[in-house]
N, CA, C and O atoms as a GROMACS GRO file, in nm:
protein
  456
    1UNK      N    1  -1.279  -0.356  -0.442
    1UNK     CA    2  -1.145  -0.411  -0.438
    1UNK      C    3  -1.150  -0.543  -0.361
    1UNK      O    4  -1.223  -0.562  -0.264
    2UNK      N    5  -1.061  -0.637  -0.415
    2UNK     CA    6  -1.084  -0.742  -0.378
    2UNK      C    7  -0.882  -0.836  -0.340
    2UNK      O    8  -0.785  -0.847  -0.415
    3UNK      N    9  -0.901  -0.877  -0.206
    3UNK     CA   10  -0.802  -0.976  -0.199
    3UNK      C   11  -0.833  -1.078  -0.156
    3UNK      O   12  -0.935  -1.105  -0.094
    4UNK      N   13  -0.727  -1.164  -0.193
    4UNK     CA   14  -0.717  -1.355  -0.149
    4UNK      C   15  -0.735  -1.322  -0.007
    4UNK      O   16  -0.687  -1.217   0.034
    5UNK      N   17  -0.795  -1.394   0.067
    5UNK     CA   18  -0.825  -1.366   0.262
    5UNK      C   19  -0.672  -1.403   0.328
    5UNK      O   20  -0.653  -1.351   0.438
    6UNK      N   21  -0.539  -1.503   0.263
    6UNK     CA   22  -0.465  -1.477   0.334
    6UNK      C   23  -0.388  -1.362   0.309
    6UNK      O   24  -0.334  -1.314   0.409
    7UNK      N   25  -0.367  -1.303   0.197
    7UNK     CA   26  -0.272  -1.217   0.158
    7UNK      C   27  -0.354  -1.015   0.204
    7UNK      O   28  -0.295  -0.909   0.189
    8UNK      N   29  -0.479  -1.035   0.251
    8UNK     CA   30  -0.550  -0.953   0.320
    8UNK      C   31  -0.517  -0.935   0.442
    8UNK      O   32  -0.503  -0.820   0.481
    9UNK      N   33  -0.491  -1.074   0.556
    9UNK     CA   34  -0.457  -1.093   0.646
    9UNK      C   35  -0.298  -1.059   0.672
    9UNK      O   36  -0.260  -1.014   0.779
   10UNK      N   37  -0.241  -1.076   0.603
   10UNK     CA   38  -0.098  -1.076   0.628
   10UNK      C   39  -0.102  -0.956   0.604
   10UNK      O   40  -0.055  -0.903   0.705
   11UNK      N   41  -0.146  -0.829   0.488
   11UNK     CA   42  -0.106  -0.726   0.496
   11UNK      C   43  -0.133  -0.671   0.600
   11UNK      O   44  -0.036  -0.628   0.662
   12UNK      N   45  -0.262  -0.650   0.658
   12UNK     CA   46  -0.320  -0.597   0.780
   12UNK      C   47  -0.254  -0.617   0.908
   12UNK      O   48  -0.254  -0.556   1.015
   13UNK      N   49  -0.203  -0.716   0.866
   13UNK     CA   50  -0.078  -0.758   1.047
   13UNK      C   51  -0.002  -0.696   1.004
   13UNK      O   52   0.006  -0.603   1.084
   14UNK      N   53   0.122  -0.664   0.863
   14UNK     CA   54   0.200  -0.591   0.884
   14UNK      C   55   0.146  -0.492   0.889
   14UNK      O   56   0.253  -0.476   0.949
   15UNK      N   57   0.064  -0.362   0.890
   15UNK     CA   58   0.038  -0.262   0.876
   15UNK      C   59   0.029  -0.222   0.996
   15UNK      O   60   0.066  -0.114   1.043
   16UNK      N   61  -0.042  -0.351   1.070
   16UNK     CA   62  -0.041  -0.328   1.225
   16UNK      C   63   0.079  -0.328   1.359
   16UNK      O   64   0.081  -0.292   1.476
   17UNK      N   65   0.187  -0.402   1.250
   17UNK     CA   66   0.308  -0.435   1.325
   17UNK      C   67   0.394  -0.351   1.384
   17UNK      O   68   0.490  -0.383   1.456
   18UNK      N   69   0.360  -0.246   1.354
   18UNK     CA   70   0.449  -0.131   1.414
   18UNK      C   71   0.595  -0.122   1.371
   18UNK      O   72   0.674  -0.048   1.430
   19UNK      N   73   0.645  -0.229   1.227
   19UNK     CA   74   0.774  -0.255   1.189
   19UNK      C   75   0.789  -0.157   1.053
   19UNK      O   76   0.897  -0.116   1.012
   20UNK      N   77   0.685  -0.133   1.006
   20UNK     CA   78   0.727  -0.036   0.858
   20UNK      C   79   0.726   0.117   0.904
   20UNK      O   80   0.611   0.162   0.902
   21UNK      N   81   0.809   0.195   0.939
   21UNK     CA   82   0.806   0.360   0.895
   21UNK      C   83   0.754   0.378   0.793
   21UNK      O   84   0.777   0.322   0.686
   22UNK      N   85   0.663   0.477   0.821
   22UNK     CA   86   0.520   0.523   0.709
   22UNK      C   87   0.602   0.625   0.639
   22UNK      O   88   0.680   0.685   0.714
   23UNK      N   89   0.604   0.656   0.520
   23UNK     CA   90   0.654   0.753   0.394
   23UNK      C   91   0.551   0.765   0.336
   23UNK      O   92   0.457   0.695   0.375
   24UNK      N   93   0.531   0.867   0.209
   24UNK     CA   94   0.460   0.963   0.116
   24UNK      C   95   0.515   0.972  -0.001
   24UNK      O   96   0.631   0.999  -0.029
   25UNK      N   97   0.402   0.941  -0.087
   25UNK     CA   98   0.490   0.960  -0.227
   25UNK      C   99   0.560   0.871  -0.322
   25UNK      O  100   0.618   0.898  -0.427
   26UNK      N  101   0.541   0.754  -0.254
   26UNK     CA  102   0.681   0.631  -0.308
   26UNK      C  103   0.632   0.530  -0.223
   26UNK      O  104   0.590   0.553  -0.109
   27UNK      N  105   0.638   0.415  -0.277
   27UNK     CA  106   0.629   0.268  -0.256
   27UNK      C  107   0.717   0.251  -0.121
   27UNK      O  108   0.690   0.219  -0.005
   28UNK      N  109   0.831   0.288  -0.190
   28UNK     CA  110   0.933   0.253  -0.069
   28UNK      C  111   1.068   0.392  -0.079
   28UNK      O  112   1.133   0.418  -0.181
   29UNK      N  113   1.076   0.441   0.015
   29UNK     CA  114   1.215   0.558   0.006
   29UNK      C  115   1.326   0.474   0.069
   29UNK      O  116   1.334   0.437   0.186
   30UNK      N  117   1.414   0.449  -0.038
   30UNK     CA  118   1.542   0.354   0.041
   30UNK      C  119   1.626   0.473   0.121
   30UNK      O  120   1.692   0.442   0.220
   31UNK      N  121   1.619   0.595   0.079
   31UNK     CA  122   1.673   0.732   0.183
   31UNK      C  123   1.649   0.673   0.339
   31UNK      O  124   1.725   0.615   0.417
   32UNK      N  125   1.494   0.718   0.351
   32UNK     CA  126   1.468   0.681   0.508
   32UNK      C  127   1.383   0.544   0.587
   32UNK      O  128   1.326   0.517   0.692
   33UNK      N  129   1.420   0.477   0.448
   33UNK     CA  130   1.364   0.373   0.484
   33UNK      C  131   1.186   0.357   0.534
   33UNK      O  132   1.135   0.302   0.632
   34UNK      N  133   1.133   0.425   0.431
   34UNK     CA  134   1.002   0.473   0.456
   34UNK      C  135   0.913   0.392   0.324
   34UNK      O  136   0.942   0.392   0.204
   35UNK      N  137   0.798   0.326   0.392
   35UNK     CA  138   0.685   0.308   0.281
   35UNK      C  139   0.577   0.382   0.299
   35UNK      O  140   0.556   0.464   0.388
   36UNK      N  141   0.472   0.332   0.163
   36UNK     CA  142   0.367   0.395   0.183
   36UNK      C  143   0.270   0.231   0.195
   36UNK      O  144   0.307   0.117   0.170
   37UNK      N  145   0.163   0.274   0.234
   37UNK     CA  146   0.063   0.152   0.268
   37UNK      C  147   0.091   0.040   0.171
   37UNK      O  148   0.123  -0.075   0.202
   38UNK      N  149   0.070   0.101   0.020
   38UNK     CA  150   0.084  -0.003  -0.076
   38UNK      C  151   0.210  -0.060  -0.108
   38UNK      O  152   0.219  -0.174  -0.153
   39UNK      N  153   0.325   0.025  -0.084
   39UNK     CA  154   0.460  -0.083  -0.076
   39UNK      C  155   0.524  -0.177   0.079
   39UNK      O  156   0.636  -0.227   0.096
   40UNK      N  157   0.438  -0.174   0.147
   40UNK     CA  158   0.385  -0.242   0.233
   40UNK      C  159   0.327  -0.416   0.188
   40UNK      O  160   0.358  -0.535   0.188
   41UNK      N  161   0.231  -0.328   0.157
   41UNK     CA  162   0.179  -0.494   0.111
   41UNK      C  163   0.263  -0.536  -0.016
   41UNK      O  164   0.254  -0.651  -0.060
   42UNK      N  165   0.338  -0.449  -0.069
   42UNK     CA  166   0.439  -0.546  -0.186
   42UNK      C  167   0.564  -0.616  -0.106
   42UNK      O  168   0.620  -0.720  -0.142
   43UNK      N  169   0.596  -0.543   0.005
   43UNK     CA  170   0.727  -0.594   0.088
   43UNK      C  171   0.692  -0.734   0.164
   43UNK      O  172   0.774  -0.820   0.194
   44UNK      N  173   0.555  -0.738   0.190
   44UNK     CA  174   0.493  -0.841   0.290
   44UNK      C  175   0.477  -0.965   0.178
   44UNK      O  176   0.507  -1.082   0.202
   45UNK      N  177   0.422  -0.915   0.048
   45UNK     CA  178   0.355  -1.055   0.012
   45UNK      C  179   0.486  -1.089  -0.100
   45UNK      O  180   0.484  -1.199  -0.155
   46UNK      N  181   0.575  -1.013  -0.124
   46UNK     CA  182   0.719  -1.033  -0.184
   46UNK      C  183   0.866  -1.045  -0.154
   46UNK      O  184   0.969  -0.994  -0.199
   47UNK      N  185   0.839  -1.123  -0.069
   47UNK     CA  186   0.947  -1.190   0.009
   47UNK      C  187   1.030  -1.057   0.039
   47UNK      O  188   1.151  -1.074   0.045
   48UNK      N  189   0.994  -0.963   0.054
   48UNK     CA  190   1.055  -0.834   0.123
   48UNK      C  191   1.079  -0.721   0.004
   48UNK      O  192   1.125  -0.608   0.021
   49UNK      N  193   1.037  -0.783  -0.127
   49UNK     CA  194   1.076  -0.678  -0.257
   49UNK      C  195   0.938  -0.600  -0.254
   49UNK      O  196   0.826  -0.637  -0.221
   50UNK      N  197   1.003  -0.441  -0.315
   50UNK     CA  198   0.895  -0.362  -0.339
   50UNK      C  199   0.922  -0.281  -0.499
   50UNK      O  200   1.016  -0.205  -0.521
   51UNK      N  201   0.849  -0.308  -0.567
   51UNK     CA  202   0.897  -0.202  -0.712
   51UNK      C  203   0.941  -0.035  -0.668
   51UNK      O  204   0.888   0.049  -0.596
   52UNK      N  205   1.063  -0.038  -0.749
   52UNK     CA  206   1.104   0.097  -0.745
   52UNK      C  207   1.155   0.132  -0.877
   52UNK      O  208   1.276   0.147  -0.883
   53UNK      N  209   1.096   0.146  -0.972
   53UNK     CA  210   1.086   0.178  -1.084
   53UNK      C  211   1.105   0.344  -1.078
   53UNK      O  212   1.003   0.394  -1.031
   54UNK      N  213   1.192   0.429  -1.108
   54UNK     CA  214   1.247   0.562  -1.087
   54UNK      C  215   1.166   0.597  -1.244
   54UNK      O  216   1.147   0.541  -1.352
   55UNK      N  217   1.138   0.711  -1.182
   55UNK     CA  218   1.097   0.811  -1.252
   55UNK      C  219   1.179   0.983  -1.216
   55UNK      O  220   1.113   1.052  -1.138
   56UNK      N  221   1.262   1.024  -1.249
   56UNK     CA  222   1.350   1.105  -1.206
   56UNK      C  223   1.409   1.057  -1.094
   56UNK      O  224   1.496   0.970  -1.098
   57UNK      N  225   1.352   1.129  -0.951
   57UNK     CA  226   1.420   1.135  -0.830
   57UNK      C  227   1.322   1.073  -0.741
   57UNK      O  228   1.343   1.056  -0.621
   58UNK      N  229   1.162   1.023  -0.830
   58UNK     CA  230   1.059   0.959  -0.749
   58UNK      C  231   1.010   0.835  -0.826
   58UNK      O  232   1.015   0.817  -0.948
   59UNK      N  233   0.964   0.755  -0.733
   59UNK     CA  234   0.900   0.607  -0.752
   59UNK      C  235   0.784   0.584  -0.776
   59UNK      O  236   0.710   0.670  -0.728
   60UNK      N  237   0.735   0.508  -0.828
   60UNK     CA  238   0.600   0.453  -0.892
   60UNK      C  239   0.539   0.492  -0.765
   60UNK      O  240   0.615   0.460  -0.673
   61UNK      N  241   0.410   0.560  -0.712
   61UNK     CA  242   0.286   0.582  -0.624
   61UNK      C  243   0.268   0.445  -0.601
   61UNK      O  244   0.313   0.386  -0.502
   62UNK      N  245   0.199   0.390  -0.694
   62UNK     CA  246   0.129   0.257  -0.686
   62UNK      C  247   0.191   0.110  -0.762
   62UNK      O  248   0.254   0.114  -0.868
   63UNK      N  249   0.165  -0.001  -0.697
   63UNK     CA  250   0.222  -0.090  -0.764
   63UNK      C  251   0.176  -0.120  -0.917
   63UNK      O  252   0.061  -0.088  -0.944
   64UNK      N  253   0.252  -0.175  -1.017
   64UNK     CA  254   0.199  -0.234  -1.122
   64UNK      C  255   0.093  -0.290  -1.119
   64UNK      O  256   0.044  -0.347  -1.022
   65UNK      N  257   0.029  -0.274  -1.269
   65UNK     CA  258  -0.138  -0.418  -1.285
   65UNK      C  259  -0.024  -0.526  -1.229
   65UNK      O  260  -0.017  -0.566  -1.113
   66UNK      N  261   0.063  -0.564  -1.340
   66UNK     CA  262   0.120  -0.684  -1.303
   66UNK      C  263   0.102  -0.776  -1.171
   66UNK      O  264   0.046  -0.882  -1.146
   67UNK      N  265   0.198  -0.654  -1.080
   67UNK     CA  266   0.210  -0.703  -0.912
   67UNK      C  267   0.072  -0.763  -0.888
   67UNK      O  268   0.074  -0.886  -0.876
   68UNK      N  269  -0.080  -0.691  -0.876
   68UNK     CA  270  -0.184  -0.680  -0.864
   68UNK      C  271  -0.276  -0.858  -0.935
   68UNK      O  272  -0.382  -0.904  -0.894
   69UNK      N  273  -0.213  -0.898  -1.011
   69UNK     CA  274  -0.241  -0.984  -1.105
   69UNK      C  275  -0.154  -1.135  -1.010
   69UNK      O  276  -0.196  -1.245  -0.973
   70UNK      N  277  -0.038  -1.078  -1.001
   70UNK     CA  278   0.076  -1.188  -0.932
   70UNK      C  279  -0.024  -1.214  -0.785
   70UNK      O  280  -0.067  -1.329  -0.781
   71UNK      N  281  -0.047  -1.165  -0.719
   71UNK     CA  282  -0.102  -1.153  -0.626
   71UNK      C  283  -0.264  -1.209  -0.584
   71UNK      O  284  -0.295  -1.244  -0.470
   72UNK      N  285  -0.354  -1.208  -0.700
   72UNK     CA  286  -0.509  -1.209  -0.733
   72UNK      C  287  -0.515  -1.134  -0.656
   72UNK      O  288  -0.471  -1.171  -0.547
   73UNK      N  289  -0.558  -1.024  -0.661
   73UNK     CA  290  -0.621  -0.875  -0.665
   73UNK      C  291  -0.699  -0.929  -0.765
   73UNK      O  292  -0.681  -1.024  -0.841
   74UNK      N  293  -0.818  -0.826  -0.746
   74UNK     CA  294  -0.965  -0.815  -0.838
   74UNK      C  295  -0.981  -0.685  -0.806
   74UNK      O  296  -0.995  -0.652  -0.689
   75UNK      N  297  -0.980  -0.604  -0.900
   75UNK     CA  298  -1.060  -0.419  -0.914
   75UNK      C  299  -0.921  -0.354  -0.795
   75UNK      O  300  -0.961  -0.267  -0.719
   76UNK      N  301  -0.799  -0.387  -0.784
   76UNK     CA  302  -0.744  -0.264  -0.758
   76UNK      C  303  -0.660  -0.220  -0.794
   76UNK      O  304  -0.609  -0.144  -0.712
   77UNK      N  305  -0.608  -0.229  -0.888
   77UNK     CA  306  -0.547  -0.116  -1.003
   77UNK      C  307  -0.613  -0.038  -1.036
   77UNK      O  308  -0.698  -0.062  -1.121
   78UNK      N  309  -0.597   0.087  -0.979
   78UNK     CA  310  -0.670   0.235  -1.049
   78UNK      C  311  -0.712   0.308  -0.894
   78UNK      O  312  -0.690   0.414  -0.834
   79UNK      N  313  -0.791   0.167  -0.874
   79UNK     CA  314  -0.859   0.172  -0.719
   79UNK      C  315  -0.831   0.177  -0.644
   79UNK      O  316  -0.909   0.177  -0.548
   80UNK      N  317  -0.658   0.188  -0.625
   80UNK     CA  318  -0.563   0.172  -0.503
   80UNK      C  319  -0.489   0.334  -0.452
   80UNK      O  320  -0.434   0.375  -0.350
   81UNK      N  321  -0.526   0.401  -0.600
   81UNK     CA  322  -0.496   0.529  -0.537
   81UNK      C  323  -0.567   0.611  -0.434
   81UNK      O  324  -0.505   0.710  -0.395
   82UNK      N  325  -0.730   0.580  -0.364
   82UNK     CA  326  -0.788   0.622  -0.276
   82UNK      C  327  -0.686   0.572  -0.126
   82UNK      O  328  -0.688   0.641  -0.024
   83UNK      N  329  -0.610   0.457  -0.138
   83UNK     CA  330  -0.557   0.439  -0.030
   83UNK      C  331  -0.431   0.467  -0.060
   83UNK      O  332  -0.362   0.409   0.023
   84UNK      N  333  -0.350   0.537  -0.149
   84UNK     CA  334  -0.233   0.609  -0.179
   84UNK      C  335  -0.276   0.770  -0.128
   84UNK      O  336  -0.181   0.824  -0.072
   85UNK      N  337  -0.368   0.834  -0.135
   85UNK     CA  338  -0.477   0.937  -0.068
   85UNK      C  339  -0.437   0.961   0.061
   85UNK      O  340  -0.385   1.062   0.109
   86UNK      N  341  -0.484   0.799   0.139
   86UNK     CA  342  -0.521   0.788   0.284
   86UNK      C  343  -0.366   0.800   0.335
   86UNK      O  344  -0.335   0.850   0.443
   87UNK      N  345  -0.261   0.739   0.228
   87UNK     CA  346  -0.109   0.708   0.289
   87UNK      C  347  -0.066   0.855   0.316
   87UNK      O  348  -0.021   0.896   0.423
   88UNK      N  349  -0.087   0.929   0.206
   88UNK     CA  350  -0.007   1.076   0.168
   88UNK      C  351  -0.085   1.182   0.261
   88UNK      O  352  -0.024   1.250   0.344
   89UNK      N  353  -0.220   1.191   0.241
   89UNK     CA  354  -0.277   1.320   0.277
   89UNK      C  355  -0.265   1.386   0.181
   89UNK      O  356  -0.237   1.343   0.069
   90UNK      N  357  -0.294   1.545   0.225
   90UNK     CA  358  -0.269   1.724   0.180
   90UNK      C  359  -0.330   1.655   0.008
   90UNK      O  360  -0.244   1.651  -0.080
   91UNK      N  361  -0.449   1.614  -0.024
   91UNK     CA  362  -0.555   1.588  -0.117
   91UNK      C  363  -0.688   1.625  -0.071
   91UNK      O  364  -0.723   1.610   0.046
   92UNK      N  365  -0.739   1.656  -0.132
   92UNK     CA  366  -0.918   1.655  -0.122
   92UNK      C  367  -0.978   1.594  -0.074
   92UNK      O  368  -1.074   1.642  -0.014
   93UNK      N  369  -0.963   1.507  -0.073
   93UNK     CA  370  -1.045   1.349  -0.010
   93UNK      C  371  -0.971   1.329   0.114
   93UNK      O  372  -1.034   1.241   0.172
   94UNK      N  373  -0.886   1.359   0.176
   94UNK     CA  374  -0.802   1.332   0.269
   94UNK      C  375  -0.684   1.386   0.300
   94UNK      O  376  -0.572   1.334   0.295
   95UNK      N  377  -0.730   1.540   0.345
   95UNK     CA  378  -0.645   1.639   0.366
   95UNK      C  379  -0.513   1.634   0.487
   95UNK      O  380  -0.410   1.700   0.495
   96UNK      N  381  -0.581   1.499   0.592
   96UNK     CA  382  -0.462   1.499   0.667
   96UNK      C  383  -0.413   1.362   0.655
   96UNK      O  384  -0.507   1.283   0.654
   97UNK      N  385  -0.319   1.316   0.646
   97UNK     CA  386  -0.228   1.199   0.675
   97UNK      C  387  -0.305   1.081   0.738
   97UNK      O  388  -0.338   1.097   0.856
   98UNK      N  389  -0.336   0.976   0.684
   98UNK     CA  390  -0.403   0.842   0.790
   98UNK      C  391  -0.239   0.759   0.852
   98UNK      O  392  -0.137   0.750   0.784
   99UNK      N  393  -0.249   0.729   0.936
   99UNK     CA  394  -0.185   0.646   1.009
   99UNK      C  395  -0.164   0.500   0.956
   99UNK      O  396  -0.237   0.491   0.857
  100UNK      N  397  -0.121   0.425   0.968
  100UNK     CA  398  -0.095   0.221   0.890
  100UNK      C  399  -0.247   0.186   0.992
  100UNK      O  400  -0.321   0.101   0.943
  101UNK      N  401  -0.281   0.236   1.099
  101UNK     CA  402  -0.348   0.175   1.177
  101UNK      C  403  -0.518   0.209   1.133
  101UNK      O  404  -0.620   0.142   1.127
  102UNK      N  405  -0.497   0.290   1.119
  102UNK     CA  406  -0.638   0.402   1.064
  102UNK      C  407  -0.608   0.311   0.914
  102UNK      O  408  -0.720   0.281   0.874
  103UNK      N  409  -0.549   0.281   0.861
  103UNK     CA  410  -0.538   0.240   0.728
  103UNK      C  411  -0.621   0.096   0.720
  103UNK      O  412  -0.711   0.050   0.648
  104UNK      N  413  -0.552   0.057   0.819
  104UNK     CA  414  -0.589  -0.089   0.818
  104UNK      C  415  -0.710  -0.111   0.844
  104UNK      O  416  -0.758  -0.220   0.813
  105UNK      N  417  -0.801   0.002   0.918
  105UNK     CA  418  -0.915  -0.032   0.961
  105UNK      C  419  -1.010   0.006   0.862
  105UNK      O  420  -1.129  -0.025   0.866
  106UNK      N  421  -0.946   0.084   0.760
  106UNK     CA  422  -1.051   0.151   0.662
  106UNK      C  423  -1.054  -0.022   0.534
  106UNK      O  424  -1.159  -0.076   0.498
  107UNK      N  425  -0.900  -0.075   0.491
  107UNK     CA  426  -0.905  -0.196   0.426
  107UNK      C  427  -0.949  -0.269   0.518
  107UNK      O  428  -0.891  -0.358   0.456
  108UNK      N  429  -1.016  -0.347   0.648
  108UNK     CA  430  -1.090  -0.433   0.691
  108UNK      C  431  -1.214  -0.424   0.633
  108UNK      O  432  -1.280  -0.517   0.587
  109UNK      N  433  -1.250  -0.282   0.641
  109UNK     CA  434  -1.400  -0.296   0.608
  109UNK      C  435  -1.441  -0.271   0.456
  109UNK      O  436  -1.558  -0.254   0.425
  110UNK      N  437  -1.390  -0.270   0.410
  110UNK     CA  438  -1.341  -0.215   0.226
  110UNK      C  439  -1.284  -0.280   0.122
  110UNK      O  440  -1.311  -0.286   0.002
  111UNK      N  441  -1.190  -0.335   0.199
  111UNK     CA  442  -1.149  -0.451   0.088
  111UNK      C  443  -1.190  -0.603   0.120
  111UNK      O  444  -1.144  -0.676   0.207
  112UNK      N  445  -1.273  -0.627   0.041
  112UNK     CA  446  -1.350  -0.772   0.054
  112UNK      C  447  -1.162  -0.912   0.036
  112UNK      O  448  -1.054  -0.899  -0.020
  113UNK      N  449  -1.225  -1.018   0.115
  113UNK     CA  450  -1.163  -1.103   0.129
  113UNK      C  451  -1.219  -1.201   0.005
  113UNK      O  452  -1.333  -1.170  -0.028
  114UNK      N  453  -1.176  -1.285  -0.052
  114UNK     CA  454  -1.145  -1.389  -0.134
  114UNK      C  455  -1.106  -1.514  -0.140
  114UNK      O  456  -1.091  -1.570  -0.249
   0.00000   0.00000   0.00000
């Protein structure tokens, strides 16, 4: 997975900012005002917008190719659900909950800059 080095940087400060309430499941819950890692970096690098494309009573997991494309991303569409994993927990790969902070440190070393 690959991002532009500023739009890497900026996510990682917000993640670090201590300003987003972490949510599960959804980009963004306008209920409690909760994201998950990846509607995070859509709120940061989109002038504060995050897709909420409803699907019943729940929201897209992950952002669009599109977003991903708007952005230059390289290889993470598909690839972004290991850190939709790390957001949620109670999965296989990552049975307990990661933190924005624990998050951020796993994309420092993982997601290459550009």
């Amino acid at each position: 997975m690959k991002l532009p080095a500023k739009t890497k940087a900026k996510w990682l400060k917000a993640l670090r900012s201590g300003e987003y309430k972490q949510g599960a499941g959804t980009l963004y819950d306008p209920k409690t005002a909760s994201f998950c890692c990846l509607g995070v970096l859509q709120h940061c690098t989109s002038r504060g917008c995050v897709e909420a494309t409803t699907i019943g009573d729940f929201y897209h997991a992950i952002p669009s190719r599109e977003f991903y494309i708007d952005i230059g991303a390289v290889d993470f569409y598909g690839n972004d659900m290991v850190l939709a994993d790390m957001n949620d927990g109670n999965n296989l790969r990552y049975p307990k909950r990661l933190g924005f902070k624990q998050i951020a440190k796993w994309i420092e070393k993982n997601v290459e800059a550009i």
